[in-house]
Steps between C-alpha positions, in 0.01 A plus 500: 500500500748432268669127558275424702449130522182371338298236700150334390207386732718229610791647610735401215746747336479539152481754167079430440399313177261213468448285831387177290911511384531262796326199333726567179504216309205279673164555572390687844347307738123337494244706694421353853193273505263539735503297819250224476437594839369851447185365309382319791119469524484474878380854530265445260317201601536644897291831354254296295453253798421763692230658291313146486500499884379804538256489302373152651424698825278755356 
């Protein structure tokens, strides 16, 4: 395939090299936190709840 156009995971055209060349000259950007949200302990106390109220009718 010769001149064939090059395209990466993400559709854009280009000749290859490094992809951290697009935060030339700054830093990339911070890693995502996680969501205070995902650590709720609803499950948890629902599962432990439920282990004390079973047990209470033994």
């Amino acid at each position: 395939m010769i001149g064939a156009e090059v395209r990466d995971s993400c559709g854009s055209s280009g000749t290859g090299g490094d992809p951290t060349g697009v935060y030339a000259g700054g830093s990339p950007p911070a890693p995502r936190k996680a969501s205070i949200w995902r650590k709720s302990t609803t499950t948890h106390y629902l599962v432990n709840s439920n282990k004390v109220w079973e047990n209470s009718q033994k």
